[in-house]
PDB file of N, CA, C and O in Angstrom, chain B, residues numbered from 101:
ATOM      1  N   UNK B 101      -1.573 -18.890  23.601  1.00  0.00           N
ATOM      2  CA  UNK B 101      -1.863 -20.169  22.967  1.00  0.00           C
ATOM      3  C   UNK B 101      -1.523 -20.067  21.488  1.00  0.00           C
ATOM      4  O   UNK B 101      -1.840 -19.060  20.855  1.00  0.00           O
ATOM      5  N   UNK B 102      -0.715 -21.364  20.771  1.00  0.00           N
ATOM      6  CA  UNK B 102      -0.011 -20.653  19.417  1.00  0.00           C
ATOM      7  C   UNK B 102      -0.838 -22.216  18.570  1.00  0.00           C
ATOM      8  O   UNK B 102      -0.407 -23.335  18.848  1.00  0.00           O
ATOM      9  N   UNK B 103      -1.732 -22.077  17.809  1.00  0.00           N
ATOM     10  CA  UNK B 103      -2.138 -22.981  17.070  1.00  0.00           C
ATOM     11  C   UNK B 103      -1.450 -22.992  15.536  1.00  0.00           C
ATOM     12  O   UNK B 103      -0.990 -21.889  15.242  1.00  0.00           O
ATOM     13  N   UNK B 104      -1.279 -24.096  14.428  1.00  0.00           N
ATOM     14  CA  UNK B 104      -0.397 -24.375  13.408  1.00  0.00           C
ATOM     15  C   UNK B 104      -0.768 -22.794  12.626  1.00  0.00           C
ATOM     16  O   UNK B 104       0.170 -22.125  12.192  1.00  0.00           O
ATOM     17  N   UNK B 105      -2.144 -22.316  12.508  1.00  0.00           N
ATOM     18  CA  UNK B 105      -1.664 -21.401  11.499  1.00  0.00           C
ATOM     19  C   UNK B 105      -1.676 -19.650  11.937  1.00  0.00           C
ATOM     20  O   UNK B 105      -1.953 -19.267  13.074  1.00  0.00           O
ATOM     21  N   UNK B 106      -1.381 -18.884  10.992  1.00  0.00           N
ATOM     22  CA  UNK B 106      -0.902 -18.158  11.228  1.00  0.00           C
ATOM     23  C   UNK B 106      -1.757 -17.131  10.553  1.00  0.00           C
ATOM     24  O   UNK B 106      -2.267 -17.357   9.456  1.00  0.00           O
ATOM     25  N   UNK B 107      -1.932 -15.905  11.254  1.00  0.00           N
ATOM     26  CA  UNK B 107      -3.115 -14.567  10.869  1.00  0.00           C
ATOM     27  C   UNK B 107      -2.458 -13.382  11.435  1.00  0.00           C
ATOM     28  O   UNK B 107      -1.469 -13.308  12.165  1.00  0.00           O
ATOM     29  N   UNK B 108      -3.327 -12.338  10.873  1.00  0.00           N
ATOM     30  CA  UNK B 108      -3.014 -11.128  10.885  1.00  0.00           C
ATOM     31  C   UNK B 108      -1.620 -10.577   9.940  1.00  0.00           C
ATOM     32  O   UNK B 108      -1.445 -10.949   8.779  1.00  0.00           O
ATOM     33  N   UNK B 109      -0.796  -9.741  10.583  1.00  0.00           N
ATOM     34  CA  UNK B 109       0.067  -8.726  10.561  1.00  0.00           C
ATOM     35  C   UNK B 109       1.496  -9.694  10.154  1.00  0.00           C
ATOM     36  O   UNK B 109       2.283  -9.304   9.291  1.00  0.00           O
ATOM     37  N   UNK B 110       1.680 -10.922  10.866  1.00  0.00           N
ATOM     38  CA  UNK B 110       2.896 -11.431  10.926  1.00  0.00           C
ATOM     39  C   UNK B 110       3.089 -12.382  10.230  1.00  0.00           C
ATOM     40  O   UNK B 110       4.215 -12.842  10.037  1.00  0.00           O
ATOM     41  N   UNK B 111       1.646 -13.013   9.548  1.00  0.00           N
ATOM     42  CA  UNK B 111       1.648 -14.109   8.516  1.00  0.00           C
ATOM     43  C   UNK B 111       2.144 -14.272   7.478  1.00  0.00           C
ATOM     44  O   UNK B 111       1.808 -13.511   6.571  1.00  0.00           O
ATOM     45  N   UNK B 112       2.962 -15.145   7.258  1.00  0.00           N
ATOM     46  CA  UNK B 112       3.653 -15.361   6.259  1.00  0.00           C
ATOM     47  C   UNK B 112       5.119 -14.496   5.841  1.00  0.00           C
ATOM     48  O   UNK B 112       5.618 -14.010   4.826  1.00  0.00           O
ATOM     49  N   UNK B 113       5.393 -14.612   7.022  1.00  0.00           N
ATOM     50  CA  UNK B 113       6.654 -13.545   7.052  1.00  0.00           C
ATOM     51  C   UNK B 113       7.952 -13.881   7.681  1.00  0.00           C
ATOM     52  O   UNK B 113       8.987 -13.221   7.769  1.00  0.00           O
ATOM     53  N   UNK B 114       7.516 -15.576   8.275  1.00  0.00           N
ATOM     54  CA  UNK B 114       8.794 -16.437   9.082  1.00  0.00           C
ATOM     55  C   UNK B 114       9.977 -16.577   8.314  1.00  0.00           C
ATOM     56  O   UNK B 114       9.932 -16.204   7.142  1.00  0.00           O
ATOM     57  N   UNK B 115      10.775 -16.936   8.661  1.00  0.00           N
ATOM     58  CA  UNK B 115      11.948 -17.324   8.132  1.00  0.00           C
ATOM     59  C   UNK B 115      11.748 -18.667   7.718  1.00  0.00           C
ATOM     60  O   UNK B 115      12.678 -19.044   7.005  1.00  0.00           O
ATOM     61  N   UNK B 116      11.062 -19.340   7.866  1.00  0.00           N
ATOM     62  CA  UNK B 116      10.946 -20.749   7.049  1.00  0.00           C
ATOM     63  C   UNK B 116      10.005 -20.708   6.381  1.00  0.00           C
ATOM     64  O   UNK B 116       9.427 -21.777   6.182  1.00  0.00           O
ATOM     65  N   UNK B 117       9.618 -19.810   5.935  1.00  0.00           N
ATOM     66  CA  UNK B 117       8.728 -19.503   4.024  1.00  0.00           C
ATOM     67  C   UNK B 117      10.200 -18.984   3.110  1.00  0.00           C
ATOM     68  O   UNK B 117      10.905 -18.123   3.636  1.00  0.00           O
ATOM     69  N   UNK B 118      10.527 -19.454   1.989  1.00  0.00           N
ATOM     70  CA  UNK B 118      11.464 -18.827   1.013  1.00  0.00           C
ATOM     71  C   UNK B 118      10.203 -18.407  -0.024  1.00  0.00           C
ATOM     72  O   UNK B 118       9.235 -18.930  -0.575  1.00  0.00           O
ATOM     73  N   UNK B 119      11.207 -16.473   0.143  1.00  0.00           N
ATOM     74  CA  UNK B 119      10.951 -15.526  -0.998  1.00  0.00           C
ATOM     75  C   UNK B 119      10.372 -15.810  -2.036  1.00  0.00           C
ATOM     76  O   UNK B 119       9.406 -15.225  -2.526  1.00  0.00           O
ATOM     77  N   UNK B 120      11.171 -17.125  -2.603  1.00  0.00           N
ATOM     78  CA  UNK B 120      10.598 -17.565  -4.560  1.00  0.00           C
ATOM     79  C   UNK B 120       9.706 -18.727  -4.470  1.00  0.00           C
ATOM     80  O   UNK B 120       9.472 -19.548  -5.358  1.00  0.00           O
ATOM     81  N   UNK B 121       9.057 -18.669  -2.808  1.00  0.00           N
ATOM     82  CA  UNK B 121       8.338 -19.968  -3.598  1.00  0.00           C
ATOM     83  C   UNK B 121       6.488 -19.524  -2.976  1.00  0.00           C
ATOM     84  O   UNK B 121       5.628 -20.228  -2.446  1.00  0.00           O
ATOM     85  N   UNK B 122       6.512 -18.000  -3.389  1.00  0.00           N
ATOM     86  CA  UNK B 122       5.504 -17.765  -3.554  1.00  0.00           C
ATOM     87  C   UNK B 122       5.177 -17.981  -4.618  1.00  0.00           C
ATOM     88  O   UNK B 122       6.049 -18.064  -5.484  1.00  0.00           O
ATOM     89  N   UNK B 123       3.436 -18.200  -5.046  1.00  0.00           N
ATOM     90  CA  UNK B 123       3.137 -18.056  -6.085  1.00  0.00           C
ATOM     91  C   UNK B 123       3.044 -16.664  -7.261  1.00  0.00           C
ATOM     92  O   UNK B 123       3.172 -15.676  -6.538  1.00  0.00           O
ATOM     93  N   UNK B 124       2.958 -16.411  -8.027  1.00  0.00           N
ATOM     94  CA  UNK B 124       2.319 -15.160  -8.537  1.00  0.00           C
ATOM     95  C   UNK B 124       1.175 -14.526  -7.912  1.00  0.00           C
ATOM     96  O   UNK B 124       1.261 -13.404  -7.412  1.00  0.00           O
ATOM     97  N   UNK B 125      -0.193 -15.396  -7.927  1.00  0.00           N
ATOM     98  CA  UNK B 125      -1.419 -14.862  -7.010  1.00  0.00           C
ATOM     99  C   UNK B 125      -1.241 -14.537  -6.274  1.00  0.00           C
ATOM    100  O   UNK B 125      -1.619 -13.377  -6.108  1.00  0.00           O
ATOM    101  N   UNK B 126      -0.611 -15.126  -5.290  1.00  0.00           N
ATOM    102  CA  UNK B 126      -0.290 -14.698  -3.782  1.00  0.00           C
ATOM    103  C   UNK B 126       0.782 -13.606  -3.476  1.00  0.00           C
ATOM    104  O   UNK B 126       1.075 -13.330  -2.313  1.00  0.00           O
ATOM    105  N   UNK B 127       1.419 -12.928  -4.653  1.00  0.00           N
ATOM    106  CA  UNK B 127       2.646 -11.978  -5.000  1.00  0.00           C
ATOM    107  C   UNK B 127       1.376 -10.354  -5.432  1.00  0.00           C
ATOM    108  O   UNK B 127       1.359  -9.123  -5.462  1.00  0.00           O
ATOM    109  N   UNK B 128       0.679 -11.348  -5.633  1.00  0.00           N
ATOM    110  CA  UNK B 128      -0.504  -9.764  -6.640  1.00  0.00           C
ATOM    111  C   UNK B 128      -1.519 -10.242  -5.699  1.00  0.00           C
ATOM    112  O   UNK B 128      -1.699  -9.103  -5.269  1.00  0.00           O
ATOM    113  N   UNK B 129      -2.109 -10.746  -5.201  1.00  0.00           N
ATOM    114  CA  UNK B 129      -3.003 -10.842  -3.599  1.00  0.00           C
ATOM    115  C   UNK B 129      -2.410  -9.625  -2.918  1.00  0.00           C
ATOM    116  O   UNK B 129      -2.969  -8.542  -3.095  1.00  0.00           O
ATOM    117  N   UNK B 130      -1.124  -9.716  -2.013  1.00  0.00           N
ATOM    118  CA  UNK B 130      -0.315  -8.989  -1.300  1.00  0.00           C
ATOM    119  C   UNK B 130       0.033  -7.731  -1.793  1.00  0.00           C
ATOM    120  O   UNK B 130       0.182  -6.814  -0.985  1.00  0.00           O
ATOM    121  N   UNK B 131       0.204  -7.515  -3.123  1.00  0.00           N
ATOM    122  CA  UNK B 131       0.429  -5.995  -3.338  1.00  0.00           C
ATOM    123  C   UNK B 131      -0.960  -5.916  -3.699  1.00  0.00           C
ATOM    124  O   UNK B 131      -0.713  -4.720  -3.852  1.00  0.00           O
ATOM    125  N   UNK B 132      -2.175  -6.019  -3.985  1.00  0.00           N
ATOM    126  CA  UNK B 132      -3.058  -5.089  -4.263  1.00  0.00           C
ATOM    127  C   UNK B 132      -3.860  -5.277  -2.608  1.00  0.00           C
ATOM    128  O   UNK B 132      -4.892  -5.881  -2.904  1.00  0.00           O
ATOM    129  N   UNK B 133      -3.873  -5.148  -1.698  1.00  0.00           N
ATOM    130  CA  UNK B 133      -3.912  -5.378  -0.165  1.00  0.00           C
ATOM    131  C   UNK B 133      -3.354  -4.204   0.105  1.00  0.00           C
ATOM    132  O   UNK B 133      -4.033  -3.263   0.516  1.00  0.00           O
ATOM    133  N   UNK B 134      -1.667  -4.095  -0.152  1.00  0.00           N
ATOM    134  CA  UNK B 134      -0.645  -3.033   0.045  1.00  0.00           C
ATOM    135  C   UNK B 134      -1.878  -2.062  -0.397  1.00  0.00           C
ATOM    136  O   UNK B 134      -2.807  -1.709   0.329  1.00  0.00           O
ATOM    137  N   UNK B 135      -1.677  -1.737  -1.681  1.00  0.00           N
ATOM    138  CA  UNK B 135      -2.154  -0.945  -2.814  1.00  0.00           C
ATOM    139  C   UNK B 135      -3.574  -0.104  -2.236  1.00  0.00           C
ATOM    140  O   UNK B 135      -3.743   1.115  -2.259  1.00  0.00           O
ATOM    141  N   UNK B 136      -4.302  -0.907  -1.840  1.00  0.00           N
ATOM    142  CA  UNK B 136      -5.648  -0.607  -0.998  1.00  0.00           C
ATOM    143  C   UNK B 136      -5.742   0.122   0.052  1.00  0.00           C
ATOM    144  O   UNK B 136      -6.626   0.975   0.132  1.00  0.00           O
ATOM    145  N   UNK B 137      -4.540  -0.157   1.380  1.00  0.00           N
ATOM    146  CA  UNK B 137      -3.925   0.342   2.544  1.00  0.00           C
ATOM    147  C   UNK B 137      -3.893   1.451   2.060  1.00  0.00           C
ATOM    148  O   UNK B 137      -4.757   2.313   2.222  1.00  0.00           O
ATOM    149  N   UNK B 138      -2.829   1.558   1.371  1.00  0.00           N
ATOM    150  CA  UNK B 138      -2.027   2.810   1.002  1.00  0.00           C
ATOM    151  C   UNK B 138      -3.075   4.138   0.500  1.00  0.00           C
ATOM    152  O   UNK B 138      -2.963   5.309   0.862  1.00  0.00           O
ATOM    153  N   UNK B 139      -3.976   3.639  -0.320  1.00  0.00           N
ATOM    154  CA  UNK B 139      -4.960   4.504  -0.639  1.00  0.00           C
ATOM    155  C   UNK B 139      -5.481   4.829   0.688  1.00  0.00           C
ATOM    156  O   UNK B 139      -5.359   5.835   1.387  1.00  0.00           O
ATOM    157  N   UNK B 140      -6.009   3.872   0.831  1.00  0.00           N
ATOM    158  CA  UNK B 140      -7.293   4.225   2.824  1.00  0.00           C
ATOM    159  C   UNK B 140      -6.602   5.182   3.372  1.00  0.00           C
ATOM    160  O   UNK B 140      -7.318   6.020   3.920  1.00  0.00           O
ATOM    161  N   UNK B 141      -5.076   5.448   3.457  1.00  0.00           N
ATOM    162  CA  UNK B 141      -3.880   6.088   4.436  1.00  0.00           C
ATOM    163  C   UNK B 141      -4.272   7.448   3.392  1.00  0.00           C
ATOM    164  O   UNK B 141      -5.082   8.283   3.795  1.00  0.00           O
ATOM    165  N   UNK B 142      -3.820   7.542   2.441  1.00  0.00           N
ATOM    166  CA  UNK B 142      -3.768   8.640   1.764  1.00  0.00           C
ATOM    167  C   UNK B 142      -5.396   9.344   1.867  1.00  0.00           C
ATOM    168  O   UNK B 142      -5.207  10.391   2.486  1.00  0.00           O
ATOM    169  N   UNK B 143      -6.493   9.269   1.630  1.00  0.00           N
ATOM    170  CA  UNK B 143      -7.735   9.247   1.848  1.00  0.00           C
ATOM    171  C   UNK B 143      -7.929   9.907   2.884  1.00  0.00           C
ATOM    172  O   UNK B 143      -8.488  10.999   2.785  1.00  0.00           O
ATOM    173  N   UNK B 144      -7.420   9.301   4.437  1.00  0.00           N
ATOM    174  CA  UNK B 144      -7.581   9.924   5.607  1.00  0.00           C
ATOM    175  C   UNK B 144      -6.546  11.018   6.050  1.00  0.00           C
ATOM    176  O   UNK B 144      -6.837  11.976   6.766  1.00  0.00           O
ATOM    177  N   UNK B 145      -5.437  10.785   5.592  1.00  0.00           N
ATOM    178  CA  UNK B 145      -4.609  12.235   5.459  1.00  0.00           C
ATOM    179  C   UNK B 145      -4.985  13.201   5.086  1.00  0.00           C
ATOM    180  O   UNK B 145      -4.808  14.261   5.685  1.00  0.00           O
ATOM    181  N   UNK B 146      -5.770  13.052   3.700  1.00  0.00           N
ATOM    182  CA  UNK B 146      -6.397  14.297   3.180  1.00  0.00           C
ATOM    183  C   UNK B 146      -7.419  14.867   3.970  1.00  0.00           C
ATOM    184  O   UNK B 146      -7.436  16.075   4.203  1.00  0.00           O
ATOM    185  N   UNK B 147      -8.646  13.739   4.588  1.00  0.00           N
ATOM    186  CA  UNK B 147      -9.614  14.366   5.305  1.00  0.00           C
ATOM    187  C   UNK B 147      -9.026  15.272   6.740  1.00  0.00           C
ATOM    188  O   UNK B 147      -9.428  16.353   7.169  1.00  0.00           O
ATOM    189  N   UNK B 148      -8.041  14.462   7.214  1.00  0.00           N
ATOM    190  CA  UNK B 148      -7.576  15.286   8.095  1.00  0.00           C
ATOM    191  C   UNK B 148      -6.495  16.424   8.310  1.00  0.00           C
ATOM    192  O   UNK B 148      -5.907  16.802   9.323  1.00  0.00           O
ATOM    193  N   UNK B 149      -6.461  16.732   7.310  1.00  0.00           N
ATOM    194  CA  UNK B 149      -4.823  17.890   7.168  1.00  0.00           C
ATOM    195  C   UNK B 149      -5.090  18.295   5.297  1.00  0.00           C
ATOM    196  O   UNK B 149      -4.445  17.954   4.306  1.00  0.00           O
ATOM    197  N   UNK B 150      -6.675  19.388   5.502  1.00  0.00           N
ATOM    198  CA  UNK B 150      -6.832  19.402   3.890  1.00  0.00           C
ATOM    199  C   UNK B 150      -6.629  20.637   3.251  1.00  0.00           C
ATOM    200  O   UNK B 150      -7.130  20.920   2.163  1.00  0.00           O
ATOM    201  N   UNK B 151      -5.682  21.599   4.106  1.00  0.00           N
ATOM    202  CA  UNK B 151      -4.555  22.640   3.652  1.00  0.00           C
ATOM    203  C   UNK B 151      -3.171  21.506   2.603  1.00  0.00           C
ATOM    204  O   UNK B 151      -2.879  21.657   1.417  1.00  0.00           O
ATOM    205  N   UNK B 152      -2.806  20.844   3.226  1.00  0.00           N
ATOM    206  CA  UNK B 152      -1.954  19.987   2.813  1.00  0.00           C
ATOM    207  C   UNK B 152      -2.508  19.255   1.758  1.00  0.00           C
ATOM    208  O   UNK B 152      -1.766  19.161   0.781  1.00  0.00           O
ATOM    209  N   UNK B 153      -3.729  18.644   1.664  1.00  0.00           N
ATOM    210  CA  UNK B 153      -3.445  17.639   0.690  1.00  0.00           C
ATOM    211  C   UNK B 153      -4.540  18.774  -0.791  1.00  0.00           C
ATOM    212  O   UNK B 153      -4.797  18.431  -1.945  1.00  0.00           O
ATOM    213  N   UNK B 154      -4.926  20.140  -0.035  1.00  0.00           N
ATOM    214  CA  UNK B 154      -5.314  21.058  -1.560  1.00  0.00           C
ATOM    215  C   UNK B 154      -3.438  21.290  -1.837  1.00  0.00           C
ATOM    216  O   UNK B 154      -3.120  20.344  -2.558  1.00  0.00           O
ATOM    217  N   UNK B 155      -2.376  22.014  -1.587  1.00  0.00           N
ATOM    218  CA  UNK B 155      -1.396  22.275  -1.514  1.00  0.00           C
ATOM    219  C   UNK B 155      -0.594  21.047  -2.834  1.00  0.00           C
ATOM    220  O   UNK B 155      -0.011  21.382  -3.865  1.00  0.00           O
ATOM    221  N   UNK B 156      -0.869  19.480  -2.267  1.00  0.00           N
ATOM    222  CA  UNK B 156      -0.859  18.085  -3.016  1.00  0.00           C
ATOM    223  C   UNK B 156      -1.216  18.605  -4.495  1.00  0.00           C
ATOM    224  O   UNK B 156      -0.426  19.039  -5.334  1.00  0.00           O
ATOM    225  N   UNK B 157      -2.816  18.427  -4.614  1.00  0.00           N
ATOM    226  CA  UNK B 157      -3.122  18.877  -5.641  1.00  0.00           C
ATOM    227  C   UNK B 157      -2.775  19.904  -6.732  1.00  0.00           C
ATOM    228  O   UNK B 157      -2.742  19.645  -7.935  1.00  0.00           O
ATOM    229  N   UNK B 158      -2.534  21.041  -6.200  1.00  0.00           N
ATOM    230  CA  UNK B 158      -2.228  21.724  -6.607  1.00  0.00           C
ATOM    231  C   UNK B 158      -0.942  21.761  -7.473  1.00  0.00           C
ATOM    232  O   UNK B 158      -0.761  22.147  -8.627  1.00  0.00           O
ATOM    233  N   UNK B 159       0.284  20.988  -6.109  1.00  0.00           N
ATOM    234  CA  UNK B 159       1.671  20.591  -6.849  1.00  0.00           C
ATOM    235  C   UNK B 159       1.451  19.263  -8.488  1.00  0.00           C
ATOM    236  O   UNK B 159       1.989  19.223  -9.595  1.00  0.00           O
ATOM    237  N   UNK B 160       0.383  18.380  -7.784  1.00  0.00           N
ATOM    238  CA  UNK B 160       0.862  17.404  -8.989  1.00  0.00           C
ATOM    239  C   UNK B 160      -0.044  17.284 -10.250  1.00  0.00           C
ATOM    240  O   UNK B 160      -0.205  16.414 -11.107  1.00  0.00           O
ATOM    241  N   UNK B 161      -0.779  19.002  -9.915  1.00  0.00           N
ATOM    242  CA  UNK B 161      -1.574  19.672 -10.847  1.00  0.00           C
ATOM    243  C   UNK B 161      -0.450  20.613 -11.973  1.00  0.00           C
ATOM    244  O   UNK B 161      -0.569  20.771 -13.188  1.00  0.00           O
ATOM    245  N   UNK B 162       0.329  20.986 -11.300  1.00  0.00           N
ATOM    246  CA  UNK B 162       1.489  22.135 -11.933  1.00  0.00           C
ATOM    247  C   UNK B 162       2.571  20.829 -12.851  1.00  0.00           C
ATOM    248  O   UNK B 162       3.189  20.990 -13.903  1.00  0.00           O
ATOM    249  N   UNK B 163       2.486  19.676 -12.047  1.00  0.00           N
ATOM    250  CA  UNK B 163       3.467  18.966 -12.772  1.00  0.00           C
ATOM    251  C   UNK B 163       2.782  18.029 -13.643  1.00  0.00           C
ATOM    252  O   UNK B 163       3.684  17.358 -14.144  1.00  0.00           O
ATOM    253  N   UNK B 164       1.660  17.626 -14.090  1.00  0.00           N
ATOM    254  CA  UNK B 164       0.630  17.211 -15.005  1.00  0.00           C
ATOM    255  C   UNK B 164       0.943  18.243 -16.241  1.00  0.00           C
ATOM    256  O   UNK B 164       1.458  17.909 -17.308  1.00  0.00           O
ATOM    257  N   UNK B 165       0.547  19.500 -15.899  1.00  0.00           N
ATOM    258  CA  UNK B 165       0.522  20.816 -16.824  1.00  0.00           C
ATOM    259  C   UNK B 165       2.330  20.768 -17.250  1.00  0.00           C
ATOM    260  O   UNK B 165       2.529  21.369 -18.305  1.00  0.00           O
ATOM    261  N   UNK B 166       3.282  20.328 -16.786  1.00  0.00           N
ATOM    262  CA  UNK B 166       4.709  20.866 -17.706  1.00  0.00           C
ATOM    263  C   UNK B 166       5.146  19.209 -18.171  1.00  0.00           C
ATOM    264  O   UNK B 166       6.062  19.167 -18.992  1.00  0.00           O
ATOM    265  N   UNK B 167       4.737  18.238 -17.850  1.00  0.00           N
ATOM    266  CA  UNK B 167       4.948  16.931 -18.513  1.00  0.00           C
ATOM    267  C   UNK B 167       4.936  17.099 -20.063  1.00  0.00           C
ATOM    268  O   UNK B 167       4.270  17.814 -20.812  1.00  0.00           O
ATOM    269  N   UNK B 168       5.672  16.408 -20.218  1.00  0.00           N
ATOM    270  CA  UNK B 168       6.075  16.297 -21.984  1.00  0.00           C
ATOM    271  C   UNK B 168       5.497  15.239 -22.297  1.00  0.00           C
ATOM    272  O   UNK B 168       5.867  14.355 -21.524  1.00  0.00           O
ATOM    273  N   UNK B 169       4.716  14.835 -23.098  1.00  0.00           N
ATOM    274  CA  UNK B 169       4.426  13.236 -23.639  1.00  0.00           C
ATOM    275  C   UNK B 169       5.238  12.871 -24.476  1.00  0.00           C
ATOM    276  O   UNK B 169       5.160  11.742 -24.961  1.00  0.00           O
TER     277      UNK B 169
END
């Protein structure tokens, strides 16, 4: 059953929405959503594989320490 609007995963992603006629809000809505995901993903990687994500640390600990300001 397909009612006018549209949810989840696939919303707002038809071919009859154009690219530029989002707003700004709705441009920074959508990436800080992304932004949030992406953390939750990273978060549970670490809890689950945490040889790897001390290993993480460690690397972007060594590259913190030789950065030039």
């Amino acid at each position: 059953m397909t009612t006018g609007t549209r949810t989840g995963a696939g919303a707002g992603t038809g071919a009859d929405t154009d690219p530029g006629a989002d707003t700004e809000a709705e441009r920074r809505r959508r990436r800080a959503q992304f932004l949030r995901d992406l953390a939750e993903a990273r978060e549970l990687r670490d809890r689950v594989q945490p040889r790897r994500a001390k290993a993480a640390r460690l690397r972007h600990a060594m590259r913190m320490r030789t950065f030039r300001w």
